[in-house]
C-alpha positions, 0 to 999 in steps of 0.5 A: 295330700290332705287327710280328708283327701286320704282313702279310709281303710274298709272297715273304717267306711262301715263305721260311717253311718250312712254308708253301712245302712246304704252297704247292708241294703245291698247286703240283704237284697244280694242274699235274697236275689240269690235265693231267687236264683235258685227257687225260680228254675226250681220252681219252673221245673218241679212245678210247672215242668219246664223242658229246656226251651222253656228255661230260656224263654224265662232266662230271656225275659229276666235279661231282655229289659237291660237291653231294651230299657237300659238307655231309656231308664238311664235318661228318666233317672237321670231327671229325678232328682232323689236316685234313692227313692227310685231305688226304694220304688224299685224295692217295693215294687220288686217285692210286690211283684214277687208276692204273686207268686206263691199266691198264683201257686197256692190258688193252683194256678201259676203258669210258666207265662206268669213266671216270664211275664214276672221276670220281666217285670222285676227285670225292668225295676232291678234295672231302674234300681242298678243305674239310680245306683251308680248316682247313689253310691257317688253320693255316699261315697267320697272319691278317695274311698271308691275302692274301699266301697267297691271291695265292701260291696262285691265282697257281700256280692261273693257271700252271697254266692256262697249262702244265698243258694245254701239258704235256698236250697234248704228253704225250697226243700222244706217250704218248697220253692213258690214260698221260698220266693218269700225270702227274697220278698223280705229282703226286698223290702228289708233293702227299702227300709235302710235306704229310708234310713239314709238322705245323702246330698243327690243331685239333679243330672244333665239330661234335666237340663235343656229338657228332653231325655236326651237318651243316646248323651250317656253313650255319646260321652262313653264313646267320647272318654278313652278310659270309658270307651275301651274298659266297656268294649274289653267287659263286652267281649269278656261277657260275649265269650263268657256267656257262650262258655256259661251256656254249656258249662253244666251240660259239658260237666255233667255229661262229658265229665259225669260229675253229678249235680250235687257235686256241681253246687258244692263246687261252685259255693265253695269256689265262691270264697274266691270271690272274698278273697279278691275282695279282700286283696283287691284294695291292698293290690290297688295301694301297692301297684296302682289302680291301672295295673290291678285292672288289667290284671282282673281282665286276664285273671277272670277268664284265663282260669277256665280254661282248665275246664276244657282241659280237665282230664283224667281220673276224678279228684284230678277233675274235680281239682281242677273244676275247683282251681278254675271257679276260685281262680275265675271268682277271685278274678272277676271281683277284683276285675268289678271292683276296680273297673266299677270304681274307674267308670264312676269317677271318670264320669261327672255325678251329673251323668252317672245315671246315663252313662250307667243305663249306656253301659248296661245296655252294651255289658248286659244286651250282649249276654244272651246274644252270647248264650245263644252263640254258644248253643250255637256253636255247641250244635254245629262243632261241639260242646268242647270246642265251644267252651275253648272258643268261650274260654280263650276269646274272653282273654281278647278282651284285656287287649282293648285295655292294654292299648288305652290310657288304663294301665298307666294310671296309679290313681283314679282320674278326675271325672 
């Protein structure tokens, strides 16, 4: 093996440039989207004074674009020949669009629809960013160094779990939440800047090629590959199951276990250094082991954690405990689980199809979840919240046996596309 060929250690990558102005625009952007994710429920409840069915019309059309345009963005990318600069598009636009609303709330005249029809929009251009993403990161990143990335990436993605709604909790109490959204706009537009900064080798990917979009080709090669084909079925029912579970998670906690809000978002942020921790172990584990194996294990270690939920029982500090165990264990879990599955997709696809095989897999991965949120309100009706979260809780370990069964865990190194 040639030194060129070796994998840079992390914290050797940000030395690079090119790579650190590319990482810290996903930096910010993180910490701001994570603002958002608390001051827009605020905002729809405290300002607009949204009931329950009105939160999920607004969480629906956030989702609704990865299962509609998922496929279609993927082909349109796929064509243009500079990804990064549908990236920065997608930036301002997001910016530009999230700008309205303190604008509408200062006139005194924003409206739940305008908070929907928002989300929607600013759905539909986070999913042209994400797949423009997948070619982006081929381009900035050398195939020996996808682990190493991928584990710089999701370890800003878990801090900003853990600051972003901290952050956010304190600009919605102080600026109140229509300007907290203020935030996210500079980050957006922060992000923007630093992909100007950078102007890696792109290239022009296949559907370009022949002429049409040739839109179901991304999907075709996902159920063509073996290694594609069952990591993405094991992710979808990991996300079905879970979302079922997440749809009655706060309901059952506060109301079957009398924890209190405030104690709920301690919880949850401080649980999310779990997620730094997966970070950080992830590529030790992947060198020690082999890629394969660290995978599967993030397919048990995400969702087998939750199942102490529905188990949590007794006096309150064993509750608490409990809930704690579950959330740092699940985080530490899914990050190893994003870093390894994320970097086996991109080099088991060429980089002249990373932008249609990324829309194919956005449309299965995220079209699945508010099927399973509406499942598991569902379920929560007819046979109860507890035995619900058992049903989330236990049906996404299911998933790991689409991987057990697949050329996945006899790898040791990431395969040629």
């Amino acid at each position: 093996m040639t030194t060129d060929a070796l994998p840079k250690p992390a914290l050797a990558l940000l030395r690079d440039r090119v790579f650190r102005r590319y990482w810290s625009a996903h930096v910010v952007s993180l910490v701001g989207d994570q603002i958002s994710l608390i001051a827009i429920p605020l905002l729809a409840v405290l300002t607009i004074g949204a009931g329950a069915a009105e939160m999920g019309y607004l969480t629906a059309a956030a989702l609704l674009p990865n299962l509609l345009f998922s496929l279609l963005a993927g082909a349109w990318v796929d064509r243009r020949a500079y990804k990064r600069k549908v990236m920065i598009g997608a930036d301002l636009g997001r910016a530009a669009l999230l700008a309205v609303v303190p604008v509408l709330a200062f006139a005194g005249v924003l409206h739940l629809w305008h908070l929907c029809v928002l989300a929607f929009a600013i759905g539909t251009l986070t999913v042209c960013y994400e797949v423009a993403d997948g070619s982006l990161f081929a381009s900035v990143v050398r195939r020996p160094d996808y682990i190493a990335a991928n584990s710089l990436t999701n370890g800003a993605r878990a801090m900003s779990y853990v600051a972003g709604p901290s952050v956010g909790g304190v600009l919605v109490q102080v600026l109140t939440a229509p300007f907290a959204l203020v935030a996210d706009v500079l980050s957006y537009l922060g992000s923007a800047l630093l992909l100007t900064r950078i102007s890696p080798p792109e290239h022009v990917g296949s559907a370009s090629e022949g002429g049409g979009l040739r839109i179901g080709s991304g999907l075709t090669f996902i159920i063509r590959s073996a290694v594609l084909r069952q990591l993405l079925l094991g992710v979808t029912v990991i996300n079905l199951f879970n979302y079922i579970f997440d749809a009655l998670l706060i309901l059952y906690v506060t109301t079957e276990l009398g924890i209190s809000p405030g104690l709920i978002g301690a919880l949850i942020g401080i649980a999310s250094i779990g997620g730094l921790t997966g970070a950080a172990i992830a590529t030790p584990l992947t060198r020690r082991f082999g890629v394969g194996p660290v995978v599967l294990l993030g397919y048990v270690a995400f969702p087998l954690p939750l199942v102490l939920i529905p188990l949590a029982d007794g006096p309150q500090p064993v509750v608490i405990g409990m809930l704690f165990a579950a959330e740092f264990l699940s985080s530490l879990g899914v990050v190893i689980l994003d870093i390894g599955v994320g970097s086996l997709q991109t080099a088991a696809t060429p980089v002249s199809r990373l932008s249609l095989v990324k829309g194919a897999q956005r449309t299965v991965n995220y079209g699945v979840r508010p099927i399973g949120a509406l499942l598991g309100g569902l379920l929560g009706e007819l046979i109860g919240v507890h035995a619900a979260l058992w049903i989330g809780a236990v049906g996404a370990v299911a998933g790991v046996f689409f991987v057990v069964f697949s050329p996945v865990p006899r790898m040791r190194e990431l395969p040629d596309s």
